[in-house]
Backbone as JSON, one array per atom type, in Angstrom:
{
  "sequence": "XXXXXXXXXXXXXXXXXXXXXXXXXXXXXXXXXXXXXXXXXXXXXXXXXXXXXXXXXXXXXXXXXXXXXXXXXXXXXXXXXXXXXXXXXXXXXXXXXXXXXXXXXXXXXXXXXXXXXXXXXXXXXXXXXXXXXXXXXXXXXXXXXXXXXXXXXXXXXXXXXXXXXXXXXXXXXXXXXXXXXXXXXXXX",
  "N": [[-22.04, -27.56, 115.74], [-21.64, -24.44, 113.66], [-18.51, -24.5, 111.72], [-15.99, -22.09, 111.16], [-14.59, -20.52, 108.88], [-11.74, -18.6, 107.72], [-12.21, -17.69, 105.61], [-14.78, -16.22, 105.74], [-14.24, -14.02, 107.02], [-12.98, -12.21, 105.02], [-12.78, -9.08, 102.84], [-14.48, -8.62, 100.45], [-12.05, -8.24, 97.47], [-12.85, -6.0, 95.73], [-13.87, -4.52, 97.55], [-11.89, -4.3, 99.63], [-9.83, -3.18, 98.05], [-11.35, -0.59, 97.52], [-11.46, 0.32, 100.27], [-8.54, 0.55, 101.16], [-8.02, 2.81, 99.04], [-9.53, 4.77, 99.6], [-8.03, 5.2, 102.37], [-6.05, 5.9, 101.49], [-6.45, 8.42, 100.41], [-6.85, 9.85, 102.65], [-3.7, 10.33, 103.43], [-2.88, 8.08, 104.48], [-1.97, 5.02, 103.1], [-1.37, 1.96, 103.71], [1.7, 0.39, 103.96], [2.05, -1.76, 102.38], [0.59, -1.34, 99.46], [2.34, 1.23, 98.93], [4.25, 3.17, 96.5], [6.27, 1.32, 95.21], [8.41, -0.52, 92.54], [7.37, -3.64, 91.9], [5.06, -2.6, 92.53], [3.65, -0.58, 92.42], [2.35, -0.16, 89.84], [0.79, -2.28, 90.43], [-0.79, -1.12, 92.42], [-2.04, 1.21, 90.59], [-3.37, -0.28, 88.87], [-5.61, -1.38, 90.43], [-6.73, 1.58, 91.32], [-7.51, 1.8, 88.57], [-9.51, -0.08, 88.67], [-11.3, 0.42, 90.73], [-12.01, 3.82, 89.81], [-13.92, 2.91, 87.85], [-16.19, 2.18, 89.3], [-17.02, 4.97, 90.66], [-17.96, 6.92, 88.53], [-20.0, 8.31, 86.44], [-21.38, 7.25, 83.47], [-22.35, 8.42, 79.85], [-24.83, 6.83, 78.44], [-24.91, 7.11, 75.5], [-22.04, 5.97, 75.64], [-21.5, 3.45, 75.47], [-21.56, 0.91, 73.05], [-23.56, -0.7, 73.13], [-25.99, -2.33, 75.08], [-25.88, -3.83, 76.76], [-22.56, -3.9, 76.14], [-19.32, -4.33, 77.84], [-17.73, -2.58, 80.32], [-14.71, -1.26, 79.3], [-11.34, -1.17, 80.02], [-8.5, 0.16, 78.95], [-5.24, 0.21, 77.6], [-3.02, 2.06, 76.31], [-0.23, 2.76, 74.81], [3.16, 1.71, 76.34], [2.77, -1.4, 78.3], [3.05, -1.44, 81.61], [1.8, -2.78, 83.51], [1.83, -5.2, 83.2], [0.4, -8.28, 83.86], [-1.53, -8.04, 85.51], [-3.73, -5.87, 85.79], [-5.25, -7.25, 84.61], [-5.91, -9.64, 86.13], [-6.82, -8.3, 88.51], [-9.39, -7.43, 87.22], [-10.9, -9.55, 86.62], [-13.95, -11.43, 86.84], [-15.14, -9.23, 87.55], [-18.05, -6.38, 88.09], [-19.98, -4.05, 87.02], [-22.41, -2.21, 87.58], [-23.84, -4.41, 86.29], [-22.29, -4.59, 84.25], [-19.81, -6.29, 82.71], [-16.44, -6.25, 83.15], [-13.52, -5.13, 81.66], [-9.87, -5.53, 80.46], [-7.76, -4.01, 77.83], [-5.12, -3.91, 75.45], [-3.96, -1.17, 73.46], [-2.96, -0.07, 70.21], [-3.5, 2.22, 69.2], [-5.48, 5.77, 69.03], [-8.56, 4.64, 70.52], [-11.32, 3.68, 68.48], [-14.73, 5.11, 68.64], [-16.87, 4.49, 71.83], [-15.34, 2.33, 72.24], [-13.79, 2.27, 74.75], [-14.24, 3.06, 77.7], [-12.42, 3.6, 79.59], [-9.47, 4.84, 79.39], [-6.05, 4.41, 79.89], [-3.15, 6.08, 79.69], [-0.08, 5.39, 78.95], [3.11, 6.47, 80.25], [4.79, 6.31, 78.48], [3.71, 7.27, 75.64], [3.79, 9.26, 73.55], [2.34, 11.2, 72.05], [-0.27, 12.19, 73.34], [-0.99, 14.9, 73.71], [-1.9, 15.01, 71.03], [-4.34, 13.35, 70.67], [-5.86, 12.88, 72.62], [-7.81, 15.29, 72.72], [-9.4, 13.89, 70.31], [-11.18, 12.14, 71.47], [-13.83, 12.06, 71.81], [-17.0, 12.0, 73.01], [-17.85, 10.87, 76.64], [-15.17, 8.65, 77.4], [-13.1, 8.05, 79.77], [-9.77, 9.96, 80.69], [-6.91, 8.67, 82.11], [-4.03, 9.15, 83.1], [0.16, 9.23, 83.34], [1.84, 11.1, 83.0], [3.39, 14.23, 84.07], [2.5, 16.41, 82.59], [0.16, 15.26, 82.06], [-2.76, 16.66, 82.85], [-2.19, 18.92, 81.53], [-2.73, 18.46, 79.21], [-4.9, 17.98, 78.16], [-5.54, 15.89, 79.86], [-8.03, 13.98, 82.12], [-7.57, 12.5, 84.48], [-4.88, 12.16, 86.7], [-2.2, 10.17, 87.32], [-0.29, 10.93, 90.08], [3.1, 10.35, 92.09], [3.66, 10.86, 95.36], [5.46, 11.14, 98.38], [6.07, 8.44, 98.0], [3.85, 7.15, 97.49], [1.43, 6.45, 95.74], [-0.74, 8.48, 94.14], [-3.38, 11.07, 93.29], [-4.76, 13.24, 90.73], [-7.08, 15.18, 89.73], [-8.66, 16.87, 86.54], [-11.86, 18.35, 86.87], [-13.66, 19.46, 85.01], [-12.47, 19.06, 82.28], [-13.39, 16.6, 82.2], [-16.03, 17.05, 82.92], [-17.1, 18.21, 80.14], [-16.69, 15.65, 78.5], [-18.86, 14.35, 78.7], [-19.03, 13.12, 81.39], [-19.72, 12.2, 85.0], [-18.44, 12.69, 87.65], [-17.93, 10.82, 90.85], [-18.38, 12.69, 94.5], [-17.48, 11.35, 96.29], [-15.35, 10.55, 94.77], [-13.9, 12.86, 94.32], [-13.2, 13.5, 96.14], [-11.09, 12.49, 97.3], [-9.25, 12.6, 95.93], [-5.76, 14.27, 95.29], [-5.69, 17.05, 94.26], [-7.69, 19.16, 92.7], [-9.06, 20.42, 89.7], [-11.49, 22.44, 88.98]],
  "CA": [[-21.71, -26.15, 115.61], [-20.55, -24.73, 112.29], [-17.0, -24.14, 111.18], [-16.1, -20.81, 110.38], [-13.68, -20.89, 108.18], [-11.12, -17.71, 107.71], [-12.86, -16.73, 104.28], [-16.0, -15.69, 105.92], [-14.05, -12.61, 107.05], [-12.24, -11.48, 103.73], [-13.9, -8.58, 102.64], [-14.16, -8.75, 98.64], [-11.47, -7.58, 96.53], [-13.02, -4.7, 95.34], [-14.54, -3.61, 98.94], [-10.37, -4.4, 100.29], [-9.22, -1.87, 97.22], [-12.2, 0.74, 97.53], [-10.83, 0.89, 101.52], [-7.23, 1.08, 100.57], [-7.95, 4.01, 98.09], [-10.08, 5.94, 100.74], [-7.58, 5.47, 103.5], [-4.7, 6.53, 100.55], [-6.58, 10.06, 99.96], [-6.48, 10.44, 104.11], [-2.47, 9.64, 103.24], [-2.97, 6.5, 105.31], [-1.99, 4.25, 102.09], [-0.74, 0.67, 104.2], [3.16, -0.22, 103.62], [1.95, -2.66, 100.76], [0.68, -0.32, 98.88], [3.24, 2.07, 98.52], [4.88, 2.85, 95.22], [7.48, 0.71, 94.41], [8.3, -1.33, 92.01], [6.04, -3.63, 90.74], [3.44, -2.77, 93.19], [3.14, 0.78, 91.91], [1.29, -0.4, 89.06], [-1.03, -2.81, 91.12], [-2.01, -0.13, 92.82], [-2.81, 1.83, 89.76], [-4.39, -1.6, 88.05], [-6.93, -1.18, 91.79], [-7.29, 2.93, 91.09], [-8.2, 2.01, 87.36], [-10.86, -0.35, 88.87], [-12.1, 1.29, 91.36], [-12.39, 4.54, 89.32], [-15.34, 2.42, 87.03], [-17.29, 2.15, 90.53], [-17.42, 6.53, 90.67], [-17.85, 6.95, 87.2], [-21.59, 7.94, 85.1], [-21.39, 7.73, 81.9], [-23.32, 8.76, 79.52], [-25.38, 5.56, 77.78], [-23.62, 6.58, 74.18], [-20.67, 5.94, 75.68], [-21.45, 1.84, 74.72], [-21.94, 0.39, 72.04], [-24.92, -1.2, 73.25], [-26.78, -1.92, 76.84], [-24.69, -5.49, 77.36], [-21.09, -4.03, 76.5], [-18.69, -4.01, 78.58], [-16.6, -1.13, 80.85], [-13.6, -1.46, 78.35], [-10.09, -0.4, 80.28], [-8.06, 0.44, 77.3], [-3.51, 0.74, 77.83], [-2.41, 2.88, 75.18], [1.46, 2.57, 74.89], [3.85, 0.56, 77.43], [1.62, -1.54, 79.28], [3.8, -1.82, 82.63], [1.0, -3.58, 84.38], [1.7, -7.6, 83.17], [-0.94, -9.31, 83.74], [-2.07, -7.31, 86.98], [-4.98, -5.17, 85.92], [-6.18, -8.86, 83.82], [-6.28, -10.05, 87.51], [-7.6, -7.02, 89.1], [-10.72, -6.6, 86.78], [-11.31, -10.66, 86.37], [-15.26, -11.3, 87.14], [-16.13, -7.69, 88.27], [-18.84, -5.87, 86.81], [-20.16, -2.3, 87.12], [-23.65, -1.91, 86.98], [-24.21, -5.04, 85.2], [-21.44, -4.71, 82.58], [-18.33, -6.95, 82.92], [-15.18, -4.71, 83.33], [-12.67, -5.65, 80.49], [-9.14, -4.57, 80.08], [-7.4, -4.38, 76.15], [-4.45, -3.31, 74.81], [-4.28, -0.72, 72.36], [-1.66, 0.72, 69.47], [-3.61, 3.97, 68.94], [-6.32, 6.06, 69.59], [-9.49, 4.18, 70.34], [-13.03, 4.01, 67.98], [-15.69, 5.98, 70.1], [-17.37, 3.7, 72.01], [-14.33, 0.81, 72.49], [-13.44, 2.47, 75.77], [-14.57, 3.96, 79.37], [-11.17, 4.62, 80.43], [-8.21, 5.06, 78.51], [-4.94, 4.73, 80.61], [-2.44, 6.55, 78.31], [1.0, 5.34, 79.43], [4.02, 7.66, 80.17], [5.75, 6.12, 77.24], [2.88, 7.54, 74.63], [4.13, 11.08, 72.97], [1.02, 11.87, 71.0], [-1.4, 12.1, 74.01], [-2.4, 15.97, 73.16], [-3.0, 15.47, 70.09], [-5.19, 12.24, 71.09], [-6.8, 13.09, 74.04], [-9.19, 16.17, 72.23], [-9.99, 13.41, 69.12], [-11.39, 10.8, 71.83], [-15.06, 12.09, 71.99], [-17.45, 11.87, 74.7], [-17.5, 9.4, 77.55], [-14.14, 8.66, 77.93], [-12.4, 8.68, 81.05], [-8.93, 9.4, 80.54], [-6.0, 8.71, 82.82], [-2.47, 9.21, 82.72], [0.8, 9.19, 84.63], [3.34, 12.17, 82.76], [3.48, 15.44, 84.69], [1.84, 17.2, 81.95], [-1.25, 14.87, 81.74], [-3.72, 17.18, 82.9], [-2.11, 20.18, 80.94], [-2.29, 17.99, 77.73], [-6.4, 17.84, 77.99], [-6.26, 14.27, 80.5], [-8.99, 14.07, 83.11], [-7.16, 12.0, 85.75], [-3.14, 12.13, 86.37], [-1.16, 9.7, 88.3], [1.43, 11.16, 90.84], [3.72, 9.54, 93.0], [4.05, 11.36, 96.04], [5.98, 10.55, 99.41], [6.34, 6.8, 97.93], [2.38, 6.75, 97.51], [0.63, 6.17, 94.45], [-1.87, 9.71, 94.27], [-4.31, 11.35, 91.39], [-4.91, 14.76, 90.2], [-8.37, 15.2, 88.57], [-9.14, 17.72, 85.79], [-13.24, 17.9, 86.61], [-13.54, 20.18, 83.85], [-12.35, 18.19, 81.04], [-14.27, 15.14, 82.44], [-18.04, 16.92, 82.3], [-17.14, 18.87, 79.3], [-16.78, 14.71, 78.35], [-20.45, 13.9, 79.65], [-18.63, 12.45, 83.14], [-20.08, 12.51, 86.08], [-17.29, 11.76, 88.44], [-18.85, 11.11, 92.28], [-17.65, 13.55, 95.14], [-16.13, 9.95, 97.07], [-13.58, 10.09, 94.1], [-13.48, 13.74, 94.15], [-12.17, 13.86, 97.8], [-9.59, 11.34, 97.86], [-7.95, 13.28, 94.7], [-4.68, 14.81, 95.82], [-6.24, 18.08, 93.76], [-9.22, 18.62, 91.47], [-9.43, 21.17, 88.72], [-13.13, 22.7, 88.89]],
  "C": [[-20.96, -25.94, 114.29], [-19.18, -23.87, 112.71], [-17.34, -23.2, 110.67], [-14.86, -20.89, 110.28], [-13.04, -18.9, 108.37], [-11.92, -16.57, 106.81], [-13.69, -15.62, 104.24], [-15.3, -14.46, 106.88], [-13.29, -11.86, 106.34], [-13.5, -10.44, 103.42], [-13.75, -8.75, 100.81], [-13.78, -8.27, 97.98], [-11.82, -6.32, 96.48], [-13.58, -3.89, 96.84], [-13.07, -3.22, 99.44], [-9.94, -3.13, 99.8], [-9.99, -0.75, 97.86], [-11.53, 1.16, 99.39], [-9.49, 1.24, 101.43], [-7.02, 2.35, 100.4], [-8.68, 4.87, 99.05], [-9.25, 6.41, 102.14], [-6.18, 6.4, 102.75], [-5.54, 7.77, 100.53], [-6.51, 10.15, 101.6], [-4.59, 10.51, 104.38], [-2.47, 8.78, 104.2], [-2.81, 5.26, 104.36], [-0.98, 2.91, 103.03], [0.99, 0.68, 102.99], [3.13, -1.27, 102.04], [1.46, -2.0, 99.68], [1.29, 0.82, 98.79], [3.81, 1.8, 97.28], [6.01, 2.54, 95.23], [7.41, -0.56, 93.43], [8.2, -3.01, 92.38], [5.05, -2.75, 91.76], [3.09, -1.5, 92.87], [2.02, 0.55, 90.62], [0.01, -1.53, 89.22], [-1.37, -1.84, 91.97], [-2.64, 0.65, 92.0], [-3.45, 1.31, 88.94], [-5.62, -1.25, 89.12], [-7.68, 0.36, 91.55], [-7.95, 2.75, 89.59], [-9.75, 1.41, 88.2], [-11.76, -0.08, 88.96], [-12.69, 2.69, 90.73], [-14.01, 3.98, 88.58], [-16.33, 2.59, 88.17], [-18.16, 3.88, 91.01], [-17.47, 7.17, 89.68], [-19.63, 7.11, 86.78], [-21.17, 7.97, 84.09], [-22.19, 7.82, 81.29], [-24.08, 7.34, 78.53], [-24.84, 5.55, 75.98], [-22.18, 6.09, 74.38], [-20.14, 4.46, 75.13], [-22.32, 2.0, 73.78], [-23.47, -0.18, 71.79], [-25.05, -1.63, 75.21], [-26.08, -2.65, 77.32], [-23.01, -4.56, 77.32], [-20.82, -3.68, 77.76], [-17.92, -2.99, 79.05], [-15.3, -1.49, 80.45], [-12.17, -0.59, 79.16], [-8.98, -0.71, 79.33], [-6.23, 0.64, 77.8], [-3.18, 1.11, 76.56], [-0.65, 3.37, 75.11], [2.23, 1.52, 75.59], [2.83, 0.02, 78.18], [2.64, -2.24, 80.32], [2.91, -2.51, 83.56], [1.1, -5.0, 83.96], [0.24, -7.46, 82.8], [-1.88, -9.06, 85.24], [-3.39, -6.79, 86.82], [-5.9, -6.55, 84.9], [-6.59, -9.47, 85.39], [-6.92, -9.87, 88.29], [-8.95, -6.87, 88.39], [-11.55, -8.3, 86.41], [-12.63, -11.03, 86.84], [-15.51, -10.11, 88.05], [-16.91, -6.93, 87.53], [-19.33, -4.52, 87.96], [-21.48, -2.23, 86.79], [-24.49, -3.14, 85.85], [-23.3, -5.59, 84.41], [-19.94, -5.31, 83.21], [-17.56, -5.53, 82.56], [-14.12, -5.61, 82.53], [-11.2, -4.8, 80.19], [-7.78, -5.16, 78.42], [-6.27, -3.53, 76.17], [-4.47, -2.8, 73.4], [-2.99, 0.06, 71.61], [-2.11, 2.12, 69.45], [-5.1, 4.52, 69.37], [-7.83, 4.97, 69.35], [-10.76, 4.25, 69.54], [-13.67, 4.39, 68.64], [-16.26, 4.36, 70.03], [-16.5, 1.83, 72.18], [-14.29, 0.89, 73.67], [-13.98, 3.04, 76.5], [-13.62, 4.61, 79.64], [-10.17, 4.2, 79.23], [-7.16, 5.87, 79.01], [-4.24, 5.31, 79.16], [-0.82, 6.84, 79.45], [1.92, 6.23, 79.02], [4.92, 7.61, 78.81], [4.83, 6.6, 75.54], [3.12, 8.88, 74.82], [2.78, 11.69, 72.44], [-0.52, 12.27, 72.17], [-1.38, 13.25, 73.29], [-2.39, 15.88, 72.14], [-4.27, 13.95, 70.13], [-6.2, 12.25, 71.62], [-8.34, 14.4, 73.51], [-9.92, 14.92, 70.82], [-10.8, 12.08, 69.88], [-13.27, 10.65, 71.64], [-15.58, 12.19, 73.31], [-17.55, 10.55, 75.47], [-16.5, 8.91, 77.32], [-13.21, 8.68, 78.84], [-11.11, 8.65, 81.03], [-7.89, 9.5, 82.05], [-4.31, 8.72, 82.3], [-1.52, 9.16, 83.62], [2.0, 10.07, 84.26], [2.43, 13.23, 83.41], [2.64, 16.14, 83.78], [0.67, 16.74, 81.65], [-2.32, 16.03, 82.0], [-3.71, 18.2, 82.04], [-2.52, 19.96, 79.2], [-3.61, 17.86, 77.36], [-6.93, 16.41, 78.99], [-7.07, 14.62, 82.01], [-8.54, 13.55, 84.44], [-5.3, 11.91, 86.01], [-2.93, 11.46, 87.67], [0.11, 10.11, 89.05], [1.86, 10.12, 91.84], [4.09, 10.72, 93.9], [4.48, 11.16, 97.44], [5.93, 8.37, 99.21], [4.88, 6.37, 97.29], [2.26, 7.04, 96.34], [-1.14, 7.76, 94.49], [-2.93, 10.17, 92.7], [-4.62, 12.73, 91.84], [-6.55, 15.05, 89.24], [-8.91, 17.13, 87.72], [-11.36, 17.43, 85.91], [-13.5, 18.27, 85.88], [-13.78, 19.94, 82.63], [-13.29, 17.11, 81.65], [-16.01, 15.44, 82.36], [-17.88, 17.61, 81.26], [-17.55, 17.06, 78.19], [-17.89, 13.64, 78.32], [-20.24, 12.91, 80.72], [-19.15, 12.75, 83.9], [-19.63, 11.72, 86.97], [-18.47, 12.04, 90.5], [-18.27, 11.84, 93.3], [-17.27, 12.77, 96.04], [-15.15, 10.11, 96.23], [-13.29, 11.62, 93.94], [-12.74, 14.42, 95.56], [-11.43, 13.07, 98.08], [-8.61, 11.85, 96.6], [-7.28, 13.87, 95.95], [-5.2, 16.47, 95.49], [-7.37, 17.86, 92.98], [-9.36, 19.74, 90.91], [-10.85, 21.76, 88.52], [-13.26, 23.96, 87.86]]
}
């Protein structure tokens, strides 16, 4: 008779997160995921992920058919070595998922997403010079007002998001209506 080992009922990383983040928009976000420090930013290393999974973009958005879904930190990067962990052999359609640190605004075509940490002053004037395909995210109060497509709140301890849809197909996004119902709000 075989051995069944524990493993063979893990579900896989990204299936674990993608349930997480669906039970977090019902506010059902598990005790371990709650925001506190550190784990506030592994949960928003799991929401960058997962975001690539409800995401079209438009085919200029790479460089070419092979690159990769480029997650881009633009200022403080308070995530360590968490979202390097979080995005380590996962791919999207094919395309390895890659995350880079960056000093300033990205070349079209470097990035998919482009977190833009609370410690970066210059987002609006940034955020209109990014081009299309882009997905940006952020986590200051004024992200969405500043032109950003996705905003990080913290609300009752929980790690939440705000989506501008707006700015994101004006972007050639086509965000999926799974990530548009677990937003906290959504801009239409």
């Amino acid at each position: 008779m075989e051995q069944v080992t524990r493993n063979h009922f893990r579900l896989p990383r990204s299936s674990a997160i993608l349930l997480a983040l669906i039970a977090g928009g019902a506010g059902l976000i598990p005790t371990f995921l709650q925001a506190e420090e550190p784990l506030e930013y592994e949960v928003k290393a799991a929401f960058l992920l997962n975001f690539t999974k409800f995401i079209e973009w438009p085919a200029e958005a790479f460089a070419s058919p092979g690159s990769p879904v480029s997650i881009c930190i633009l200022g403080e990067d308070s995530f360590g070595s968490t979202l390097d962990q979080i995005v380590s052999g996962e791919a999207i359609n094919g395309r390895k998922v890659t995350a880079q640190r960056i000093k300033r605004a990205p070349p079209p075509r470097t990035c998919q997403i482009l977190f833009v940490s609370k410690s970066e002053r210059e987002a609006a004037r940034i955020l209109p010079e990014l081009g299309p395909g882009v997905l940006t995210v952020g986590e200051r109060d004024t992200f969405i007002r500043e032109g950003g497509m996705i905003a990080f709140v913290i609300e009752n301890r929980r790690v939440r998001f705000d989506i501008n849809q707006i700015v994101a197909e004006k972007a050639g996004l086509k965000l999926s209506s799974k990530l548009l119902s677990v937003a906290r709000s959504v801009e239409k």
